[in-house]
BALOBA-1460 file (C-alpha; in Angstrom, 3 decimals):
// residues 251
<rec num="1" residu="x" x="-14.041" y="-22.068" z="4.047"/>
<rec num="2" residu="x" x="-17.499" y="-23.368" z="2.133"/>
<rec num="3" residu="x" x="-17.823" y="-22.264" z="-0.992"/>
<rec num="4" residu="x" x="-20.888" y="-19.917" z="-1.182"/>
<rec num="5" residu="x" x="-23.384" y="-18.013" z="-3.508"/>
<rec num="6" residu="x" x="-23.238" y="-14.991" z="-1.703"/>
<rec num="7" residu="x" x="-20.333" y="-13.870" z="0.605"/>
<rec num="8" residu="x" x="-21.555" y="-10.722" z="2.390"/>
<rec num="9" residu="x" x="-24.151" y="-13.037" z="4.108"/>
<rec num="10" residu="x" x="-21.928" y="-15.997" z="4.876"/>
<rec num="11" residu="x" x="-20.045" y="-13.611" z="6.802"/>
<rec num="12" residu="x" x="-22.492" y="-12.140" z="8.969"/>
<rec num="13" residu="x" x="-23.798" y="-15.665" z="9.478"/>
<rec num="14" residu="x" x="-20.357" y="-17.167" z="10.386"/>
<rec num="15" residu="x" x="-20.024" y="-14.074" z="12.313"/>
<rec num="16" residu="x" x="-16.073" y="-13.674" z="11.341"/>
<rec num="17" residu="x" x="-14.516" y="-11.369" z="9.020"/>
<rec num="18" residu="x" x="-11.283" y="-13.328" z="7.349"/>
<rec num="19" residu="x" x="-9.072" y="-11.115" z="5.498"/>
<rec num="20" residu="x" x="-5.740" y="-11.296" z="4.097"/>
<rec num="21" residu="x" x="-3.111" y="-8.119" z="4.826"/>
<rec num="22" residu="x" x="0.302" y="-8.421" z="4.896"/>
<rec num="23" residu="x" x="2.374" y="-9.135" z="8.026"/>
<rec num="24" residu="x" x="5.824" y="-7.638" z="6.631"/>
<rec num="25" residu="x" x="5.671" y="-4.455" z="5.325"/>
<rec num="26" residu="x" x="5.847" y="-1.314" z="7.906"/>
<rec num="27" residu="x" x="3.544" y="0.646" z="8.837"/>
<rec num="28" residu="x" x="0.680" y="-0.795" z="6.713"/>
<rec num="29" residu="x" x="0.454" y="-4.308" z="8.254"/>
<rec num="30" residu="x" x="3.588" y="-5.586" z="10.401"/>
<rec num="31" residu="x" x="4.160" y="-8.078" z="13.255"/>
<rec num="32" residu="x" x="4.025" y="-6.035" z="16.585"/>
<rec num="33" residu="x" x="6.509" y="-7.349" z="19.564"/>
<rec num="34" residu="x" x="4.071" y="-9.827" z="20.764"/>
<rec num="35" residu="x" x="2.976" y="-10.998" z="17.454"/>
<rec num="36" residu="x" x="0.184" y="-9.761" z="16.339"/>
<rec num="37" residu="x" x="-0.499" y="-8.335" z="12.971"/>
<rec num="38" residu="x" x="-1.128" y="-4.194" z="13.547"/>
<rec num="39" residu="x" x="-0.970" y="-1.527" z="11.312"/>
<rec num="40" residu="x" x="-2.630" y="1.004" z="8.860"/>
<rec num="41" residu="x" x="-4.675" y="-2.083" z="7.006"/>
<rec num="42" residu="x" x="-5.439" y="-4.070" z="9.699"/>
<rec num="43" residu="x" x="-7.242" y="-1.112" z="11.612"/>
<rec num="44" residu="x" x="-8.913" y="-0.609" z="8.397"/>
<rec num="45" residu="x" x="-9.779" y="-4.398" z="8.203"/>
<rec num="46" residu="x" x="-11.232" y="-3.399" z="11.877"/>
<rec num="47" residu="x" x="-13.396" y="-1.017" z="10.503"/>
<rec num="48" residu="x" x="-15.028" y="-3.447" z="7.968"/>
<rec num="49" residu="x" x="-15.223" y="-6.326" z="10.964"/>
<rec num="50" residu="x" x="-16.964" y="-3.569" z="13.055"/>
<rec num="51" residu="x" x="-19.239" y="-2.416" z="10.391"/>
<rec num="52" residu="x" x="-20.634" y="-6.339" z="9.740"/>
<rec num="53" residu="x" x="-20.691" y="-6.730" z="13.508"/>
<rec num="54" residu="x" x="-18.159" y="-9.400" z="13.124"/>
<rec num="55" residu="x" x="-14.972" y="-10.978" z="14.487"/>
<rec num="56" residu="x" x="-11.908" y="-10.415" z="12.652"/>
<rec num="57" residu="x" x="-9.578" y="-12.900" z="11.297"/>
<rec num="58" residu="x" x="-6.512" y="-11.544" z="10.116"/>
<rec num="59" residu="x" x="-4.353" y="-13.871" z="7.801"/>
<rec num="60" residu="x" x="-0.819" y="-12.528" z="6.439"/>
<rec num="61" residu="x" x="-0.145" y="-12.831" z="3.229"/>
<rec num="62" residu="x" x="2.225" y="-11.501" z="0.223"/>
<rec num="63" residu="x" x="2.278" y="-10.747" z="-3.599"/>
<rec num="64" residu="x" x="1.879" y="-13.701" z="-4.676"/>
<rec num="65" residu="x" x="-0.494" y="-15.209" z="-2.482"/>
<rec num="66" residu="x" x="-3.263" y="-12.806" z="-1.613"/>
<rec num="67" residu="x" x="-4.895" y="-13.296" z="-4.906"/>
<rec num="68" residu="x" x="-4.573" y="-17.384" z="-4.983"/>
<rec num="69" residu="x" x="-5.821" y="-17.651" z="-1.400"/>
<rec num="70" residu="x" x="-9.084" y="-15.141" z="-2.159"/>
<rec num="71" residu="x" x="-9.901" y="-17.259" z="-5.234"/>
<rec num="72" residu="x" x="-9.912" y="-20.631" z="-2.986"/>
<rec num="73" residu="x" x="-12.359" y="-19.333" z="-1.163"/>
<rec num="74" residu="x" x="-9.805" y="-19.136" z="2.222"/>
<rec num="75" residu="x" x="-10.119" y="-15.513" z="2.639"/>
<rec num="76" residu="x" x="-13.295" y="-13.280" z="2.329"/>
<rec num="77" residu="x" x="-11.266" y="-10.324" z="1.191"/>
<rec num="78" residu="x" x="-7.448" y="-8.994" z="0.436"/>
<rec num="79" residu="x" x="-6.659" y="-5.418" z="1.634"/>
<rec num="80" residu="x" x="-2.711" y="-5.634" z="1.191"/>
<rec num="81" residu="x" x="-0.672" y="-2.994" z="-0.574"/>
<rec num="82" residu="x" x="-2.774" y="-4.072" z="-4.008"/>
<rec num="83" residu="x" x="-2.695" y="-1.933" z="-6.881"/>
<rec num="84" residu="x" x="-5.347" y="-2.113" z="-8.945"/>
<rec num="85" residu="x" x="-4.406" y="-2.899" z="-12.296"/>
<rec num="86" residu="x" x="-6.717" y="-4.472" z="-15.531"/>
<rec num="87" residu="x" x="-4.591" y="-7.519" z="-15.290"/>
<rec num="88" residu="x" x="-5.683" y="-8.006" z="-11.466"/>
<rec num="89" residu="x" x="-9.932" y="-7.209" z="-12.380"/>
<rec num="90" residu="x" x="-9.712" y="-10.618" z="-14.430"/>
<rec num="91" residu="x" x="-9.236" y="-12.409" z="-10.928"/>
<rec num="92" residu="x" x="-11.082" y="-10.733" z="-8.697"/>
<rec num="93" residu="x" x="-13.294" y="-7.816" z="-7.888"/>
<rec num="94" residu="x" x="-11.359" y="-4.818" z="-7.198"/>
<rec num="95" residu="x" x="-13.606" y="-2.050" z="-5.250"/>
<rec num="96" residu="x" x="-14.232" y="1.550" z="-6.100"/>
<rec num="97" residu="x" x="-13.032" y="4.076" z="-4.904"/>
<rec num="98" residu="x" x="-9.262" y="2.798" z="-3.654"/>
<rec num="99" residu="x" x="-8.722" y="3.589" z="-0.240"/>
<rec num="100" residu="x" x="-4.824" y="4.698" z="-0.625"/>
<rec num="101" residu="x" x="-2.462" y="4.745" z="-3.293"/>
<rec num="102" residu="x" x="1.306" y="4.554" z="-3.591"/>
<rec num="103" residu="x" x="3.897" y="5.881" z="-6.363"/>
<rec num="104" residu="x" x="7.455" y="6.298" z="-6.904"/>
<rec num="105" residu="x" x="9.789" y="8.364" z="-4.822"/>
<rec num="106" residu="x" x="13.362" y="9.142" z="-3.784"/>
<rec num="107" residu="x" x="15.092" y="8.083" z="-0.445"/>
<rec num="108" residu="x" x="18.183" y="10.550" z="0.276"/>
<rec num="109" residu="x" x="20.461" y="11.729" z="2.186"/>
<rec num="110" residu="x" x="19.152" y="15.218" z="4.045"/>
<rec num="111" residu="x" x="22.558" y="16.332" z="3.220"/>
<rec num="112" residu="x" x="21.679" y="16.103" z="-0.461"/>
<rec num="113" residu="x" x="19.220" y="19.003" z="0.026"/>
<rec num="114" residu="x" x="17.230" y="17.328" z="-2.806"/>
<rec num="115" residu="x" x="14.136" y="19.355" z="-3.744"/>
<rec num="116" residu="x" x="12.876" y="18.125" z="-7.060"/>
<rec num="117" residu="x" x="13.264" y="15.480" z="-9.521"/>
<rec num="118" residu="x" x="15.702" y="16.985" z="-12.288"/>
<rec num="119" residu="x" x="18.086" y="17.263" z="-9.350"/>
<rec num="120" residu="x" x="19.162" y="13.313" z="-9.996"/>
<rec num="121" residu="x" x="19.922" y="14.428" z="-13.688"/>
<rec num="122" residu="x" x="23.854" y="13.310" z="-13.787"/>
<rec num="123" residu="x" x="23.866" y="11.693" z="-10.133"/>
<rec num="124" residu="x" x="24.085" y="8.016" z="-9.290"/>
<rec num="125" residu="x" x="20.814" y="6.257" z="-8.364"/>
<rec num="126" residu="x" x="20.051" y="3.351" z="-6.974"/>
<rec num="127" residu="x" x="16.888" y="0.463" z="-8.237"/>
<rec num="128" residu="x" x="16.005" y="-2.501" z="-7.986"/>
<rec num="129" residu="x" x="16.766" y="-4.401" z="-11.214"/>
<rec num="130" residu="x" x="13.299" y="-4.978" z="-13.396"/>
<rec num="131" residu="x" x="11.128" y="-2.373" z="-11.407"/>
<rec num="132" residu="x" x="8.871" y="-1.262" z="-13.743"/>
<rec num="133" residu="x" x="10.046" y="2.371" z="-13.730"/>
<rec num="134" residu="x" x="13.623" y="2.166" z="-14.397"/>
<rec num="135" residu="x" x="13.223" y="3.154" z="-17.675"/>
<rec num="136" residu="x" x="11.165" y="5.726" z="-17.331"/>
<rec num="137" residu="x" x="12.860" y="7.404" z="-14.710"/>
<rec num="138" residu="x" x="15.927" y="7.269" z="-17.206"/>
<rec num="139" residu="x" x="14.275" y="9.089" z="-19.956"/>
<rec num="140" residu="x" x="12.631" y="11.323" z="-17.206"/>
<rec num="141" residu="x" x="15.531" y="12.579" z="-15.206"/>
<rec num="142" residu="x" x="18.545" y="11.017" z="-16.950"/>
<rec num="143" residu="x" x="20.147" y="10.054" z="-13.481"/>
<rec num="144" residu="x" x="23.305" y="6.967" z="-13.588"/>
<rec num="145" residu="x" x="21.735" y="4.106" z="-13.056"/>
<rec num="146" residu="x" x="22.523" y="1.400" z="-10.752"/>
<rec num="147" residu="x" x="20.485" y="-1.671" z="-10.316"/>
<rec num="148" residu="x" x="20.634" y="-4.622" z="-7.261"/>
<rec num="149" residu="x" x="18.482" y="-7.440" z="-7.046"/>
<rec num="150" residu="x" x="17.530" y="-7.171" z="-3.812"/>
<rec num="151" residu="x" x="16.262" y="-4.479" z="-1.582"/>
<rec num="152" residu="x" x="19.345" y="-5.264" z="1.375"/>
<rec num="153" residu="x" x="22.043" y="-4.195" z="-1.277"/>
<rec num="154" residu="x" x="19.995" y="-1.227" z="-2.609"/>
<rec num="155" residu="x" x="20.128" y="0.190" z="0.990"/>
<rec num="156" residu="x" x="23.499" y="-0.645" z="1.355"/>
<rec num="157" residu="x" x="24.925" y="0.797" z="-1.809"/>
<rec num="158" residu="x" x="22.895" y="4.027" z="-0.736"/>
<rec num="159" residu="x" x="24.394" y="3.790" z="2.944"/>
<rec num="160" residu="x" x="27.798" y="3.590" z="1.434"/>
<rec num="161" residu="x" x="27.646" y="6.574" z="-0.997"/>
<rec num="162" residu="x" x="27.472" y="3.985" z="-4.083"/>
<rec num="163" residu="x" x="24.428" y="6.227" z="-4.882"/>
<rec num="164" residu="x" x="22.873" y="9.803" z="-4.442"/>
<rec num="165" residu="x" x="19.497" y="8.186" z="-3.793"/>
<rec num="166" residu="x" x="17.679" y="5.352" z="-4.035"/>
<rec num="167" residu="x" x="14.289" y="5.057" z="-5.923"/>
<rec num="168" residu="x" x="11.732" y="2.621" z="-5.140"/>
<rec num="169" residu="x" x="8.394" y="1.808" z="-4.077"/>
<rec num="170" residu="x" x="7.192" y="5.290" z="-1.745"/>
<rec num="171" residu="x" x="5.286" y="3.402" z="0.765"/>
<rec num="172" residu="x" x="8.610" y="1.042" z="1.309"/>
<rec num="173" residu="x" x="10.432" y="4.041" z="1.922"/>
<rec num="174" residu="x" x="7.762" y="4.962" z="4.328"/>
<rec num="175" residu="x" x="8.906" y="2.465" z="6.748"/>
<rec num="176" residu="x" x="12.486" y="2.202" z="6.242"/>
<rec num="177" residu="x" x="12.477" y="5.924" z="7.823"/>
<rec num="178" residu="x" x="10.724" y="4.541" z="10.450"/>
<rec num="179" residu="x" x="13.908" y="2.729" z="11.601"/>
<rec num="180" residu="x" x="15.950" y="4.910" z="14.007"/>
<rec num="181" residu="x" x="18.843" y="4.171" z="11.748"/>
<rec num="182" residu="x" x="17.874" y="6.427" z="9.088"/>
<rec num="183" residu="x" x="16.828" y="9.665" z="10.810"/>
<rec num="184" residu="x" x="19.435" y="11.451" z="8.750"/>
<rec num="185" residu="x" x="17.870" y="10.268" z="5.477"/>
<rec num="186" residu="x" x="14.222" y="11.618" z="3.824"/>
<rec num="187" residu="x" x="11.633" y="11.159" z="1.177"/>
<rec num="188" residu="x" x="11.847" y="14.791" z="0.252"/>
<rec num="189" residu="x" x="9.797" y="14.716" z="-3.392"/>
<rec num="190" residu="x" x="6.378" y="14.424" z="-4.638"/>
<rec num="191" residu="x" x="5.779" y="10.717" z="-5.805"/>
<rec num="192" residu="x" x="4.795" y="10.288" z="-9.337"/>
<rec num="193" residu="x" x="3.246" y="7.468" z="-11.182"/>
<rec num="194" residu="x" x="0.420" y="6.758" z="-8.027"/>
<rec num="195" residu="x" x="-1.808" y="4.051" z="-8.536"/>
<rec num="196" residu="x" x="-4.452" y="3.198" z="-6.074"/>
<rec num="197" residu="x" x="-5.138" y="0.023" z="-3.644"/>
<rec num="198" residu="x" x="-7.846" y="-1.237" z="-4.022"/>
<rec num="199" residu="x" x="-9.699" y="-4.204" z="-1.866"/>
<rec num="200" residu="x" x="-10.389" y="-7.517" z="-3.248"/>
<rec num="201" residu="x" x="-13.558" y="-9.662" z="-3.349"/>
<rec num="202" residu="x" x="-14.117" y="-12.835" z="-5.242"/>
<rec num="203" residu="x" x="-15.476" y="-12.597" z="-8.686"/>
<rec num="204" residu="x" x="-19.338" y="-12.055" z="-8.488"/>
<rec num="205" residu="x" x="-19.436" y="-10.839" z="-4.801"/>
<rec num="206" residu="x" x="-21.218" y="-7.891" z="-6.493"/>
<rec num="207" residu="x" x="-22.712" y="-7.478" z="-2.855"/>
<rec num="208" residu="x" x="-19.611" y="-7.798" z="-0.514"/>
<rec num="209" residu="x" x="-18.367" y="-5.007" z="-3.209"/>
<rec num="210" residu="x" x="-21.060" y="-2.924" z="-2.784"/>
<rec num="211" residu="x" x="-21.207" y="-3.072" z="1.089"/>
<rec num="212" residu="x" x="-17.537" y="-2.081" z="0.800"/>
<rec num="213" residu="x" x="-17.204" y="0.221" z="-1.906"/>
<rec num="214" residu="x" x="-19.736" y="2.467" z="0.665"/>
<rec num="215" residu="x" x="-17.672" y="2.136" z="3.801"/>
<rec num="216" residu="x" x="-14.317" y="2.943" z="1.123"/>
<rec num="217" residu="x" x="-16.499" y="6.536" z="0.122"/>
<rec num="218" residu="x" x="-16.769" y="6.896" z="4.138"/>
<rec num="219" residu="x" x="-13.792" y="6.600" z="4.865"/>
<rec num="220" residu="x" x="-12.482" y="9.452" z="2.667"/>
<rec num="221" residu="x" x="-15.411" y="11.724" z="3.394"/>
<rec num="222" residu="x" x="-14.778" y="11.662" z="7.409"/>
<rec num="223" residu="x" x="-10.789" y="11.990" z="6.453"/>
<rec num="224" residu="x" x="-10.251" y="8.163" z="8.334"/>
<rec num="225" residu="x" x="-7.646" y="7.592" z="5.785"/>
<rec num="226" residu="x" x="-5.833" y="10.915" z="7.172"/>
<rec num="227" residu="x" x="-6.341" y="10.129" z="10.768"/>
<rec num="228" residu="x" x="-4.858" y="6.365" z="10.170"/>
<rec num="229" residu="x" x="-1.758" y="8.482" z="8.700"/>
<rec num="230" residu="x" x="-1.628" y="10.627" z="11.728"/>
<rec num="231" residu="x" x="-1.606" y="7.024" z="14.224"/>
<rec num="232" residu="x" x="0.887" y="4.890" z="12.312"/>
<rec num="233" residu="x" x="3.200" y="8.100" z="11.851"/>
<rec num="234" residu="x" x="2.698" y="8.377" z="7.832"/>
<rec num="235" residu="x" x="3.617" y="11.816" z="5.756"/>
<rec num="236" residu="x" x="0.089" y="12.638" z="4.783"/>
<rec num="237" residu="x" x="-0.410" y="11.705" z="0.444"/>
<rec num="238" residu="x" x="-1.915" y="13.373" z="-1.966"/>
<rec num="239" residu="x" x="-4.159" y="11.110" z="-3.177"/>
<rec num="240" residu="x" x="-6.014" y="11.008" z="1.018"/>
<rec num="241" residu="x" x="-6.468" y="14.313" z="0.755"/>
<rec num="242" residu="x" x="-7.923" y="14.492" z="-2.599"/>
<rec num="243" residu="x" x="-10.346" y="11.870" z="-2.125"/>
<rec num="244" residu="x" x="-11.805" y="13.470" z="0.831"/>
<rec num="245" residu="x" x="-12.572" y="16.664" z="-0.588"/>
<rec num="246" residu="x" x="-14.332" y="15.208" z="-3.462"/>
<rec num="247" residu="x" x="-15.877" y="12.654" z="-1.058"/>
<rec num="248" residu="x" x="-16.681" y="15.869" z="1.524"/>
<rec num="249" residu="x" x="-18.600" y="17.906" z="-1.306"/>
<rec num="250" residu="x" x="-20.332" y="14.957" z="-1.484"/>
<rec num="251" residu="x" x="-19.404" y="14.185" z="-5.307"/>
C-alpha cells in the first residue's frame, strides 16, 4: 500500500477498505468452517466498507502486530480487541467514542452459585501469571492465588477443581462459554476495570478519524452495538447500553 497524504480519499479511490481484526478470538473475529474471517468486528468492519461504498479487505492480525502493520501503511485501519490506552495514542490515532469495551470477570462453576466479588475472599483462583490485575484483585477480594502461564493450564486447573474460578480477560471468557463443553460453567459477575476499544488510524488521518468517529456515535445511538450482541450470541455490557442512551438523547 502507497504511502499517502490523506487516507479517507485513497480509499474511496482504490475503492477497498483494508482493515486488520483478529482471526482467533471468538465471537469478535474468528475463522468460520470454510475460512473466512466472521464475527462481531468484522460485521462492524462491514459497516465502515458499506458506508465508503467500498470493498472490504479483511487481514487477521494479533497484539503485537495490528499496530506495526497500520504504521507501514499495510492496513487502513485496526478494529481488533484494542484498548485504548495513552501509551497506544503515541502510535496511532485512536477514535472517539470506543465502540465496545472489555474488563475483568470471573469464569465459574454454576455450582459455585457465585453472586458477587467478595465471594472469592478465601477461595482458590486461577490467573494468568503477569496480568495486570493480579494484584489488584488480591488487595480487592483477598482470594488464593494461583498463576499459569498459559491460558490451556488456567482452564485446566479450573476444570480439575485446582481453582474456584478463574479470572481473566471478560470478552475471552465470552467465547470459551461458547464451547459446548462448558455449558455447566458462567460469567456470573459484573466486570470491573472496563476500558474501551477503540479503532485505529495512522497518525494524522485527522479525516479517516473524523469520518469514523461519526459512524462510532451511530452506531451507539441506533443500539448496532446491541444488535451485533444479540447475532454473535454475546451477554449484553454495560458500557453498549450506556453509550446508546447518551448517544440516543443526542448528547
Amino acid at each position: 500500500m502507497e504511502a499517502r497524504a490523506d487516507g479517507l480519499d485513497n480509499i474511496i479511490a482504490r475503492g477497498v477498505l483494508v482493515v486488520g481484526t483478529k482471526a482467533d478470538y471468538q465471537p469478535f473475529g474468528f475463522r468460520d468452517a470454510g475460512g473466512g474471517i466472521v464475527g462481531f468486528e468484522p460485521d462492524l468492519a462491514q459497516d465502515i466498507a458499506a458506508a465508503l461504498k467500498v470493498r472490504l479487505e479483511l487481514v487477521p492480525v494479533v497484539s503485537t502486530t495490528r499496530i506495526p502493520l497500520l504504521a507501514e501503511g499495510k492496513l487502513d485501519l485496526v478494529i481488533a480487541t484494542m484498548n485504548d490506552t495513552p501509551e497506544r495514542r503515541k502510535l496511532a490515532n485512536i477514535v472517539q467514542p470506543g465502540y465496545y469495551a472489555s474488563g475483568v470477570n470471573a469464569l465459574a462453576p454454576r455450582s459455585l452459585h457465585l453472586h458477587v466479588w467478595q465471594q472469592l475472599r478465601r477461595k482458590p483462583v486461577c490467573m494468568i501469571d503477569g496480568s495486570f490485575y493480579v494484584d489488584d484483585i488480591k488487595q480487592r477480594y483477598e482470594p488464593e492465588i494461583l498463576t499459569f502461564r498459559t491460558t490451556v493450564e488456567m482452564y485446566g486447573a479450573l476444570r480439575s477443581e485446582r481453582c474456584a474460578a478463574v479470572i481473566y480477560d471478560d470478552t475471552a471468557i465470552i467465547g470459551q462459554l461458547q464451547n459446548p463443553d462448558w455449558t455447566a460453567y458462567e460469567m456470573p459477575l459484573l466486570s470491573i476495570m472496563v476500558e474501551p476499544w477503540g479503532i485505529a488510524v495512522r497518525l494524522g488521518e485527522a479525516r479517516l478519524e473524523k469520518a469514523l468517529s461519526d459512524m462510532v456515535k451511530e452506531w451507539h445511538r441506533t443500539d448496532r452495538i446491541a444488535g451485533l450482541e444479540d447475532r454473535w450470541h454475546i451477554p449484553h455490557s454495560v458500557f453498549a447500553q450506556e453509550m446508546h442512551r447518551k448517544y440516543a438523547e443526542g448528547q
